[in-house]
C-alpha positions, 0 to 999 in steps of 0.5 A: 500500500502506498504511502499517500493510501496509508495517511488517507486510511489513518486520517479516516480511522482517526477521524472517525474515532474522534468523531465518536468521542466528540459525540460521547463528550457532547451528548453523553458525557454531559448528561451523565454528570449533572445526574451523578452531581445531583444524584450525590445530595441524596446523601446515600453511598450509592450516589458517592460510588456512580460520582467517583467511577463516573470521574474515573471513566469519563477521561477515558474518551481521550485514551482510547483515542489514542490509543487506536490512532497509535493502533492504526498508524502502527497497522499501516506501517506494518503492511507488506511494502513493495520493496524492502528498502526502508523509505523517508516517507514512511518514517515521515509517517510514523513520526507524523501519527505519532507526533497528532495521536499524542498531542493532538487528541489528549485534552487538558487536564479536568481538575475536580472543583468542590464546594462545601455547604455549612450547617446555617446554610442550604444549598440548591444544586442547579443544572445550567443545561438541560432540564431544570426542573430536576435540580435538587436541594440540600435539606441541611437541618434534616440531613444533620440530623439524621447522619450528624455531620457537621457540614457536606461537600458536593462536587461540581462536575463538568463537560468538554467546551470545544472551542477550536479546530483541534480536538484539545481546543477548548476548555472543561465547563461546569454542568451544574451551580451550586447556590448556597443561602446563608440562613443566619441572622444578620444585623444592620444599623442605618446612622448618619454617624461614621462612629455608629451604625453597620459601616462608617457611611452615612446610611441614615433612612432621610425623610421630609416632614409636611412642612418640607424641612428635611431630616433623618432617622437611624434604623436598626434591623435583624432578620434571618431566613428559616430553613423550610423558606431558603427555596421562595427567598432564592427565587425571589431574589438568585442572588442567596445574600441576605445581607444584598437585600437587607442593604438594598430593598429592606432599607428601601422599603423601611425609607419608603414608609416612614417617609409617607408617614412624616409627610402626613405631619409637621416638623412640630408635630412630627417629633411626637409621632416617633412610635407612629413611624416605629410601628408603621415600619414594623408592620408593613416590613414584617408582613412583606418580606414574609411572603418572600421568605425573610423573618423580620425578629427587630426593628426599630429607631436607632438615635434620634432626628438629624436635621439638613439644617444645623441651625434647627438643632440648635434652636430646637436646643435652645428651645428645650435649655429655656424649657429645662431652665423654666422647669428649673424655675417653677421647681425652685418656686415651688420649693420655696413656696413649700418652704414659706407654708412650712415656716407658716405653719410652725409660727402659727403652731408655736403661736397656738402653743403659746396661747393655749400655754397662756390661756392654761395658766390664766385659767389655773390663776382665775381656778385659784384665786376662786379657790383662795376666795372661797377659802377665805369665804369659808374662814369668815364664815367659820369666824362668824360662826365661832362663837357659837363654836368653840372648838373651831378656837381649839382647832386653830390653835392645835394648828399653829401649834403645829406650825410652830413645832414643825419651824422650831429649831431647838432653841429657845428665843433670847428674849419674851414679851408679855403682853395682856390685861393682867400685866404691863407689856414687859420684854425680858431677857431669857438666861442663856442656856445652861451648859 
């Protein structure tokens, strides 16, 4: 067989063997790894030992093309030559199958990719090809529960892109995506200080009051996604990032409520209607973001109201320093007042005092001098009555006698005066006392 005879044989079987491999890349290849991707969140061994031959096999493809081209091309060298001098053509031609079986057909390397899914996330294993409709999901809780294991790794197989003449022209592309939801709580606080808040920008929620001035208020917010509502959040929002749509659509939504809320008031009166606007944002963003999938736990102002105006924060703060100063005032008024009524009251009791003392011992004076008059109405009474009673003369005397004994000191007087009818008044010396 001729040399030109051989290179036609070898490139028609060669192209045909890729030809088919091309076939089980494109059409077969891929459809057996989503399947065996999927099939690994079932969590069986079963599922484990299909996704590791499959890995094991599907790289075959490249070595039995070689394989048969290194076959073919040493077949066609070995047919009968018409003579038996060893020609340049046909080392050419080995050289030549040799040189395309090795380089031309073996494709780049397909390295493994893994993913890992935490035991506060769920995953959801999408075909990007294909049916959709047989993606899988992850149960998380579920599956720790029953295999208690603290987290699983899925792999992301992948399919031969061609993206070139040759036959390793292109490029191992996925067949599935992995979406992960963090289900865990997430906090954020909306400030217009760069000290407080989620990060050191002015993220305050900025609303206008009916009468136009313009101000701000801090919010603070916690949500979390519960395990059996991950699959209605990541369809509402493809993403998976809760953190995305707290600092997106649920800032935006608590803005567009409190700002309807101040334009109803004005600025005056506005600053009373806080737990208005508190209770209206807790309701309207609990209740909407339910229904895809959030739980809302807290929600509520953080701060007080910061104005666009500076100069409506200090008269506001002028405002309540006089407010604070005349409290201040009525305060000390009223306890000096209290301190006047107290004084008044102690001088009007020790007045009363006084004048019950007063009129207590003008009555126990009045009591005895009526006493002392009714006694000496009893003594005349006994005079006038004595000489018809000479025993009341006898009964006085015993009572000065009395007196007399009680005042002795045991001495006798120095001198006696005798007095009477019988008898001139004479005064004698006594003799001393005999010792």
């Amino acid at each position: 067989m001729s040399t030109v005879k051989k290179l036609a044989v070898f490139v028609v079987m060669v192209s045909v063997a890729i030809a088919a491999e091309r076939a089980w890349l494109n059409a077969v290849q891929p459809q057996i790894a989503t399947q065996v991707a999927i099939g690994q969140l079932e969590g069986n061994n079963n599922a484990f030992r299909q996704l590791r031959l499959f890995e094991t096999y599907k790289g075959i493809a490249d070595v039995v093309v070689v394989i048969i081209a290194v076959a073919i091309a040493w077949w066609l060298v070995r047919q009968p030559r018409r003579s038996a001098r060893r020609d340049w053509p046909q080392l050419i031609l080995v050289s030549t199958m040799s040189i395309f079986a090795l380089t031309g057909c073996i494709r780049s390397y397909d390295r493994p990719e893994y993913a890992e899914i935490d035991t506060s996330e769920t995953g959801f294993l999408i075909p990007l090809e294909g049916n959709t409709g047989t993606q899988a999901r992850f149960q998380s809780e579920e599956y720790l529960r029953e295999l208690k294991v603290a987290a699983k790794r899925v792999q992301i197989t992948h399919r031969w892109s061609q993206e070139g003449r040759l036959p390793n022209s292109g490029r191992w592309i996925g067949t599935v995506r992995l979406i992960k939801v963090n289900r865990s709580p997430i906090t954020r606080e909306w400030t217009a200080e760069a000290t407080t808040g989620t990060t050191a920008k002015n993220q305050a929620i900025w609303i206008e009051s009916s009468d136009s001035i313009g101000f701000s208020m801090g919010f603070t917010c916690t949500a979390f996604i519960p395990e059996e509502q991950a699959a209605k959040f990541l369809y509402w929002y493809p993403s998976g990032s809760l953190a995305d749509v707290m600092d997106s659509e649920v800032r935006g939504r608590i803005q567009q409520v409190a700002a309807e809320i101040a334009a109803k008031y004005p600025l005056d009166v506005l600053r009373a209607k806080k737990q208005e606007i508190s209770d209206a944002v807790k309701r309207d963003i609990t209740e909407f973001f339910a229904q895809r999938g959030v739980v809302i736990t807290t929600i509520g102002m953080f701060g007080g109201m910061t104005y666009e105006n500076g100069e409506i924060q200090k008269a506001i703060d002028n405002t309540v320093i006089a407010q604070q100063l005349k409290v201040v005032n009525e305060a000390k008024w009223e306890a000096q007042q209290r301190e006047n009524d107290r004084v008044t009251l102690e001088a009007n009791a020790i007045a009363e005092r006084a004048r019950r003392i007063a009129a207590g011992e003008a009555d126990a004076k009045k009591i005895g001098v009526a006493a002392e008059a009714q006694a000496i109405r009893d003594v005349n009474k006994a005079l006038a009555e004595a000489p018809q009673n000479p025993l009341l003369y006898q009964l006085r005397s015993l009572e000065v006698e009395r007196a007399r004994v009680e005042r002795w000191n045991g001495q006798y007087p120095g001198y006696l005066l005798q007095t009477g009818a019988s008898s001139p008044n004479l005064m004698l010396q006594l003799p001393g006392a005999v010792h």
